[in-house]
Structure formats: structure tokens, C-alpha cells
N, C-alpha and C positions, 0 to 999 in steps of 0.2 A: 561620545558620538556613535551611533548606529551606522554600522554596516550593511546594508543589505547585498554586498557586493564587493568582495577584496578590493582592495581600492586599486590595484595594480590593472584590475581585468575593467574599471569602468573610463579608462583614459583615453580609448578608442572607442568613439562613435560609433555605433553599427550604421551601416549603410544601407539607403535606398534604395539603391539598384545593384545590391546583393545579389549574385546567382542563385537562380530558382530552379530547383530541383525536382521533377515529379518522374520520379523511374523506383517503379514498388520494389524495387529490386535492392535498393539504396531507402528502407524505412524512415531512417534519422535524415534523409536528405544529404549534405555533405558534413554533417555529422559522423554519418554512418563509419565503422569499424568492420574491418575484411577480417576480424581473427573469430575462426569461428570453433576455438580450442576451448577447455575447461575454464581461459579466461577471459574468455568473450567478452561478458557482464562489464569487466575489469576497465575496460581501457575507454584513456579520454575522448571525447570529440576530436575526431581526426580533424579537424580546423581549425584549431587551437594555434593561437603564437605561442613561441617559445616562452613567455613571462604568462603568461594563462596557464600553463604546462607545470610552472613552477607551482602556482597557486594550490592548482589541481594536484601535486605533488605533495603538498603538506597539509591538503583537506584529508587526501588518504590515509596520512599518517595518522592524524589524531580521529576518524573512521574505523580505519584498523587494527587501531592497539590498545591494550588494554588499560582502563583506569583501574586506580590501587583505592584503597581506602584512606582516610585523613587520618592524622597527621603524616606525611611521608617529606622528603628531601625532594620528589619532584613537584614539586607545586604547579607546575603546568599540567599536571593528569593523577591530580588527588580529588578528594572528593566522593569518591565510588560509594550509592547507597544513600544513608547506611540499607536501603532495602530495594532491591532492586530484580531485573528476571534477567540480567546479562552484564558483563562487567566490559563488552564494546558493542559499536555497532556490526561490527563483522560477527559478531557474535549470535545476532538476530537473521542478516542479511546476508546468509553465506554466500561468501566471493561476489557478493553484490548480488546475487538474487534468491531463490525463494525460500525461505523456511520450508518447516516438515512436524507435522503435529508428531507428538511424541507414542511409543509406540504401547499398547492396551499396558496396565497395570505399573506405568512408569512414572515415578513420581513426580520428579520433575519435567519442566518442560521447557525445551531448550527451541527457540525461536519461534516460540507460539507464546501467544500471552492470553488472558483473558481478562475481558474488560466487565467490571461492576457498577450499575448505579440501580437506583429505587423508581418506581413512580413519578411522575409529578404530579403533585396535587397542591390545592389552596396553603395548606399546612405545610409543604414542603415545596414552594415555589423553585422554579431554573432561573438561575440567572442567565439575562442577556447574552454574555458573555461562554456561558459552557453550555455545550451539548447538552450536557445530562445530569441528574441529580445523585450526586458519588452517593452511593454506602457509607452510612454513618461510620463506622469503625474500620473503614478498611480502601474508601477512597474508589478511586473511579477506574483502579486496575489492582489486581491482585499481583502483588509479586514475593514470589517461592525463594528467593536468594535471600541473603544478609551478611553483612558482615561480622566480625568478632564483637558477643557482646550482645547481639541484637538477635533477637527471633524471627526469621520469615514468618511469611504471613498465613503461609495456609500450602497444603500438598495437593498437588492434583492431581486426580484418579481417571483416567483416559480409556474410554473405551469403546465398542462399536455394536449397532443393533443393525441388522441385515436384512434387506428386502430383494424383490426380484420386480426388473420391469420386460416387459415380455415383449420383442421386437414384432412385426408385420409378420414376420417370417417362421414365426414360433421360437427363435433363440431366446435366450434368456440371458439379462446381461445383471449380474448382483451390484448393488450398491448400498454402499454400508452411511451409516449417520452416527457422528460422535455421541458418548452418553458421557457429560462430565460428574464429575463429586470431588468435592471440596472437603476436604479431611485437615485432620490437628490444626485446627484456629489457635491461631496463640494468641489473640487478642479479643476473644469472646465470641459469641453466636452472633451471625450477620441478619439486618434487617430479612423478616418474615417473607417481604415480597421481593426480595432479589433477583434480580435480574442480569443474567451473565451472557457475554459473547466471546467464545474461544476465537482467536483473531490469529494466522500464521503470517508472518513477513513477507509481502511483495516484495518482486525486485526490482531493483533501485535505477532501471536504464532508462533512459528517456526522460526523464522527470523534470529535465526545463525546456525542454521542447514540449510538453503541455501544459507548464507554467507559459508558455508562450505564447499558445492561443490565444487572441484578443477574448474578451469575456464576452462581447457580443456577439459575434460569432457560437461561444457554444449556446447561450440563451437564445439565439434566433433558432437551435434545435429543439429544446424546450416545446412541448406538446402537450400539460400538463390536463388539458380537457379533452383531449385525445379528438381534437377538432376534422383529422385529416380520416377519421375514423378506422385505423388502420390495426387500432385493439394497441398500441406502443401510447403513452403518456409521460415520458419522461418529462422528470422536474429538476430543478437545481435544487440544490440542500445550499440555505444562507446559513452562514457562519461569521466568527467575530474575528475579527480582523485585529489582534493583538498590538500590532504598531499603528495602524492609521485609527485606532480605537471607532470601529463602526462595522456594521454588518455586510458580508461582499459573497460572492460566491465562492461555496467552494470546491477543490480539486480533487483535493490529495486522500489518503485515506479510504478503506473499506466502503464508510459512504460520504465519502468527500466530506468527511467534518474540518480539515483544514484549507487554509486560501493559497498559501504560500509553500515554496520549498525549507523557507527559513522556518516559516511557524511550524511545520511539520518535524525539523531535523529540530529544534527546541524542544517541543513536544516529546520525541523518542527519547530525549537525552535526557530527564523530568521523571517519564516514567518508566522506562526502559533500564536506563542504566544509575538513576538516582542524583545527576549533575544538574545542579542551577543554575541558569541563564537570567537576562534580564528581563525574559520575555515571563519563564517560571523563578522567579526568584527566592522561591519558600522550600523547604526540604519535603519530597512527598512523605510526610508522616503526620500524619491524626492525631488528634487530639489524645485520644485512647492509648498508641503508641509511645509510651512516654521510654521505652531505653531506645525508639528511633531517636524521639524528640533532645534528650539529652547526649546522644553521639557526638563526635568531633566533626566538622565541617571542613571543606578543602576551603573555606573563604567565598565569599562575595563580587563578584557570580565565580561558579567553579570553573565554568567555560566564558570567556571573556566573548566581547561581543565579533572581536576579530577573528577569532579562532572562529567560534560559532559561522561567520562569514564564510571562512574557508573552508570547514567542512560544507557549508549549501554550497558553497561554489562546484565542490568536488561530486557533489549527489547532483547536481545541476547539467553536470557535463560528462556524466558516465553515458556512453557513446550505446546505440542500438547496435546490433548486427546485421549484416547483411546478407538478401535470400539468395544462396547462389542458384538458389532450383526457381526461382520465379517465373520463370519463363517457359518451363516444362509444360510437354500437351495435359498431364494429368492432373498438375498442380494446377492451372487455368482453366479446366475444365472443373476440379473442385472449388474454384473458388465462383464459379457463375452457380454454381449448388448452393452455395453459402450463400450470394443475393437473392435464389432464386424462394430459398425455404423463408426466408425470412430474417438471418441472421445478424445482415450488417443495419437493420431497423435500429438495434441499441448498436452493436460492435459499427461504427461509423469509418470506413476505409482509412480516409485520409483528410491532410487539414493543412492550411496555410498557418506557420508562423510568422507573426507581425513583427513589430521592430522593436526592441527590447535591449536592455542594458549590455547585453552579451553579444557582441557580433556575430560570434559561434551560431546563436541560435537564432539570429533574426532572417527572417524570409526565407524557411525553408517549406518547402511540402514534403511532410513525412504521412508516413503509415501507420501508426496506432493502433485503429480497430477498437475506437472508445468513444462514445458523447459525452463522456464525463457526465452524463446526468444521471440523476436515482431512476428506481424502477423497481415497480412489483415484482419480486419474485415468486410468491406465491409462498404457503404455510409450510412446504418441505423445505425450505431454505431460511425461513426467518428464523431472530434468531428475539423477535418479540421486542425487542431493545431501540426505543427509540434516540435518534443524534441530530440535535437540532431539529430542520426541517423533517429528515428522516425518518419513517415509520419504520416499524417493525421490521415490517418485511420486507423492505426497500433497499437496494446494494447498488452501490457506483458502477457503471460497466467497468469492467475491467479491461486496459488495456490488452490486446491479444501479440504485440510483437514482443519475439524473442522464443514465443510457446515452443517452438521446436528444440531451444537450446536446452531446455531445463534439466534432460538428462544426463546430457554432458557437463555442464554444469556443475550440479548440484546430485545427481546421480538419480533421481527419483520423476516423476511426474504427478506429483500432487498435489489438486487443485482448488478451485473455489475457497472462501473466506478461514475455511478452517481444516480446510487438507483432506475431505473428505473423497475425494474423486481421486481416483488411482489413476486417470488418464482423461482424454478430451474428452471419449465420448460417455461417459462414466458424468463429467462436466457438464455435459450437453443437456445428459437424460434427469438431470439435479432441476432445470430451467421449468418452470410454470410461472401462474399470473400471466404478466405482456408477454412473457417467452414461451406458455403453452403451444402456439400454434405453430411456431418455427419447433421445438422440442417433437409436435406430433409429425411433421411434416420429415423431420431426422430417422423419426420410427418409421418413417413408411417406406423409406429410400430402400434401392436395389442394396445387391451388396455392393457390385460393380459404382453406385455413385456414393453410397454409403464409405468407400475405401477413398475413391477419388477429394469429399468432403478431407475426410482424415488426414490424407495425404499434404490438401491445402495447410493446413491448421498444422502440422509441422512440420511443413515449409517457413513458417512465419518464426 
């Protein structure tokens, strides 16, 4: 039987006339978490019963600890690999939020990944079902790790080319752009036209509170002929829907290539850390990798469907933080800058959650700063690599709550899909395509509203 949902957490109803919440002050609505310490990220939906709590208590565990390789005595956390870029998810998702691309000439790359496929063409058709058309020899992510026995796949070579964009005011703010290289293939030379996207770890807060949003609701944002003439087009990226087997919208993901919390936490577990579910039920190793192919398995599936449950449950209910400065003259005075240039056109304030299996999270109004929909960014940000619906150059908006914790956190501020932005407005100045005129309108700002902006954006 399939889980979609510990079975413990789906015995209560969510209710209709659930308190509704709309105080930007409280993001997650009564969601939201007051700790706003190194483990912010960390802590459940403060509206949690006590038997949700437990649930949430042992998605953690199997989240945050590590899997071994097979054969071992724990058979509930064997499996690891044999080729994989991290041996947990804590290991990608530090303290539950952002990765950090690794740093110039560093081999590996610890919660960054990069993602591989070819063309599509006549000759090499996509299936319905995937995004994208994997690399013959090497699959639809490159992953550096391995276990005993088995060769990783390939070294990555990290580094940065440097430009200057030049403010109103004559300052000059540098921003650097990743230059990747793929070294010691140990499994031959990759198709000619490859196509790569270095991908760092979002983090993991809020993620069933926009599993929550009715799907009508974000398609009724949906602009896709840019009818309102406003220069913004956002589309939805359809995606396959691995348990109801059909095409649906998707959320999750750099450019929303997944539907679900579940398909997404399957997914990471697949390619990420090398565990088979029933959703990926095949060892990621190619044809070509034959000492993958013939390693020891933890069994069928390595992560059971229940486990898999309770870790979605556990990424489902990681709680938002809360702005204690929301209400500051500065911080509201920056944020009428942010409607004013353009910004909340994709970053969308805020949204009603509908009524959904989780009473936690049904009928909240939270704060986001996301339409979940794709969007031109423009040639300085693509990464060429089409996903699904997904062009090239197209990126999910990215949720913007939590931006202020990340330092604390995670200790850094580095931003956009592959960690290139050392801070927001570093982030900002990365923005072309539909963001060009909100991006020129940031350059033109005083410094006095240029700070006030700032100020908003980590407050969030």
C-alpha cells in the first residue's frame, strides 16, 4: 500500500473553518516557528499534535543520518549508492537549508550537484514521463561519490569568470559566473552535445505549504502570452506525476520538474544518495557501469514506502520562521520598493492554503514570495538545459522566505540555482529576460532606497 501520508497524521480531518492567518509577520501562518537561532530551518510546524510530532520525529531521523552501503546488519539504512553525491539528506540540505557550491579548484562537491542530459531529437526522443534525455553513459546527474569497489563518475572542476555591472551612481558591484569541467570519466567520454546544470540545495522550509496551494490558484497566475502586457509571462512546467501516472503541474525543483513533496524526497533519494523506492525502483547505474551494475543492493525498495512517507511528512512540516522586523518603518518602506520596481510580478507575496490531508497546513495565508511558475531569465542565467515544459533559460521563482536566515543558518549567502551570488543584490543584478526591468529599475535606486530594498529582503 502507498503512503502518501503517515497514516498516523491522516486520521484527523483538516477543518473548514480552520483559523486564518494573514500577519506577514507570521510567513507559515500558524505554522510559523519563533526560533530564529542556527536552527530555525530545523523545527516542526508549530501546530502540530503530539502524534504528528512523533511522525515528524522519525522523518528526521531517517533525513538526518546517514546511510551505509550493502550488505550491512542495519537493513533499515543499507543500500547507500553504489554511486551517489551524498550518503544523507542532511548532507545536501544543511540543517535543512541551503547548500554552497564548492570552492574554485575543489574536487568534489558537497551539496551541489550537477545535472546531465543530450538533446532531444527524432533519434533520441523523451519519454512522457522524464524531463529530459539522460546521457548515454552517465545518466541524468553526475555523481562524484562511490562506494568500495565502484568508481565515481567523474571530478568536478569549479571555478569562477568575473564581470562588473556598473550602478546609476557609478559604483561597481563584481559578479562572478561558475566555469564547470568534468575530469577522470571513469566510464568513457560523454555524449558530444552535453548539456550540464550545476544545481546547489534549496532549503527545505515551507514545502507543504506550497504543496498546498490549490493548483488553480497558481494557474489562474499563469500569463504565458504576456496578455496583461506587463513584459512578465509566466508558465507552468507539466510534469509526470509518478503515482497517479499523468501529467499535472509542477512545484518543486529549480524549474519545478517535480509535482509532489513525495516525488521530489523519492527523487533526491534515487539520485542523490543512490536508495530505491517504489517510485525509482532500478539502481541509478547505466548500462556502461557494470561494477555499479553488479554491487550489493540493500533490497527491494531500500527505502520502504512508509519510511519514504515519513521522511515527506518530515520535509512537508519543516516550519518557516518568523519576521520579527516586519513591521519596522524601514523594512515597509523597502518592501513598497520591491512592488514598486517590479519585483513581487514573479516573487508573489502571499497565498491562501486550501484544505489538504494535513490539518497543519490547511487554510493558512502565508508569505512565500513565489508563483511557482517558470520564467525567462535571460542568457546570463540559463543554463541551456531544457526540463520538461522548461526552456533553457526558464527557472522556477524561487521562494524568497527565510532569505534573512541563511547566514545564520548555514553561515554564507549564496544564491541563485548554482550559488553564484554572494548576496541579494549580487541575486538581483544576475535577473534579465521578464526580470530585466525590475533588475534596471534596482540599478537606478538612491542608495537611501537601494538599502531600505535590502533591508526588506533580510527581513524575510
Amino acid at each position: 500500500m502507498r503512503f502518501r501520508y503517515p497514516y498516523i497524521a491522516i486520521l484527523v480531518a483538516a477543518s473548514a473553518t480552520a483559523p486564518v492567518f494573514a500577519d506577514p509577520s507570521l510567513p507559515g501562518g500558524a505554522t510559523t516557528t519563533q526560533f530564529q537561532d542556527a536552527n530555525a530551518f530545523s523545527q516542526p510546524a508549530s501546530n502540530l499534535d503530539l502524534e504528528a510530532r512523533m511522525n515528524f520525529s522519525i522523518g528526521n531521523s531517517f533525513f538526518r543520518n546517514p546511510w551505509i552501503a550493502a550488505p550491512a546488519t542495519a537493513t533499515a539504512r543499507d543500500g547507500l549508492g553504489p554511486l551517489f553525491n551524498t550518503n544523507s539528506c542532511q548532507g545536501c540540505h544543511i540543517k535543512d537549508g541551503r547548500g554552497h557550491p564548492p570552492l574554485p579548484g575543489q574536487a568534489q562537491a558537497v551539496s551541489t550537484l550537477i545535472r546531465l542530459s543530450i538533446p532531444e531529437t527524432v533519434s533520441t526522443p523523451r519519454a512522457a514521463s522524464d524531463g529530459v534525455v539522460a546521457e548515454p553513459t552517465y545518466g541524468d546527474q553526475l555523481q562524484d561519490f562511490s562506494v568500495a569497489g565502484v568508481e565515481p563518475e567523474a571530478r568536478i572542476q569549479w571555478d569562477y569568470e568575473y564581470s562588473n555591472f556598473e550602478m546609476w551612481n557609478g559604483s561597481v558591484v563584481e559578479l562572478r559566473k561558475p566555469i564547470i569541467e568534468l575530469t577522470h570519466l571513469a566510464y568513457g567520454p560523454m555524449h558530444p552535445d552535453l548539456m550540464i546544470s550545476p544545481r546547489v540545495a534549496p532549503a527545505m522550509i515551507g514545502l507543504g505549504l506550497l504543496e498546498a496551494i490549490p493548483s488553480e490558484d497558481i494557474l489562474a497566475n499563469a500569463d504565458p502570452e504576456d496578455a496583461n502586457q506587463d513584459g512578465i509571462s509566466g508558465r507552468p512546467n507539466t510534469v509526470w506525476d509518478g503515482i497517479d501516472r499523468e501529467l499535472v503541474l509542477g512545484r518543486f525543483g529549480w524549474k519545478a520538474s517535480k509535482p509532489t513533496v513525495e516525488q521530489q524526497s523519492a527523487a533526491a533519494f534515487f539520485g542523490d544518495v543512490g536508495i530505491t523506492s517504489t517510485l525509482s525502483p532500478s539502481e541509478s547505474c547505466m548500462p556502461a557501469q557494470t561494477s555499479c551494475v553488479e554491487a550489493p543492493d540493500g533490497g527491494y525498495p531500500e527505502i520502504s514506502d512508509e519510511l519514504l512517507g515519513l521522511v515527506s511528512f518530515y520535509s512537508r512540516h519543516l516550519a518557516v520562521p518568523a519576521r520579527p522586523d516586519a513591521a519596522e518603518p524601514d523594512v515597509v518602506a523597502g518592501e513598497q520598493i520591491f512592488t514598486e520596481v517590479g519585483c513581487a510580478g514573479c516573487h508573489k507575496p502571499n497565498w491562501q492554503t486550501g484544505l489538504v490531508d494535513s490539518p497543519a497546513l490547511s487554510n493558512q495565508t502565508i508569505y512565500p514570495y513565489t508563483d511557482l511558475l517558470l520564467h525567462d531569465m535571460g542568457e546570463g542565467l540559463a543554463d541551456n538545459r531544457p526540463d520538461f515544459d522548461a526552456t533553457g533559460q526558464e527557472w522556477r521563482t524561487p521562494p524568497l522566505w527565510g532569505l534573512g536566515s541563511y547566514q545564520v543558518v548555514n553561515g554564507h549567502t549564496q544564491f541563485l540555482h548554482d550559488g553564484r551570488a554572494r548576496n541579494a543584490l549580487e541575486a538581483i543584478l544576475w535577473h534579465d529576460g521578464e526580470a530585466a526591468a525590475a533588475k534596471n529599475e534596482v540599478a537606478q535606486l538612491s542608495e537611501d532606497k537601494l538599502n531600505s530594498l535590502l533591508l526588506f529582503l533580510d527581513s524575510l
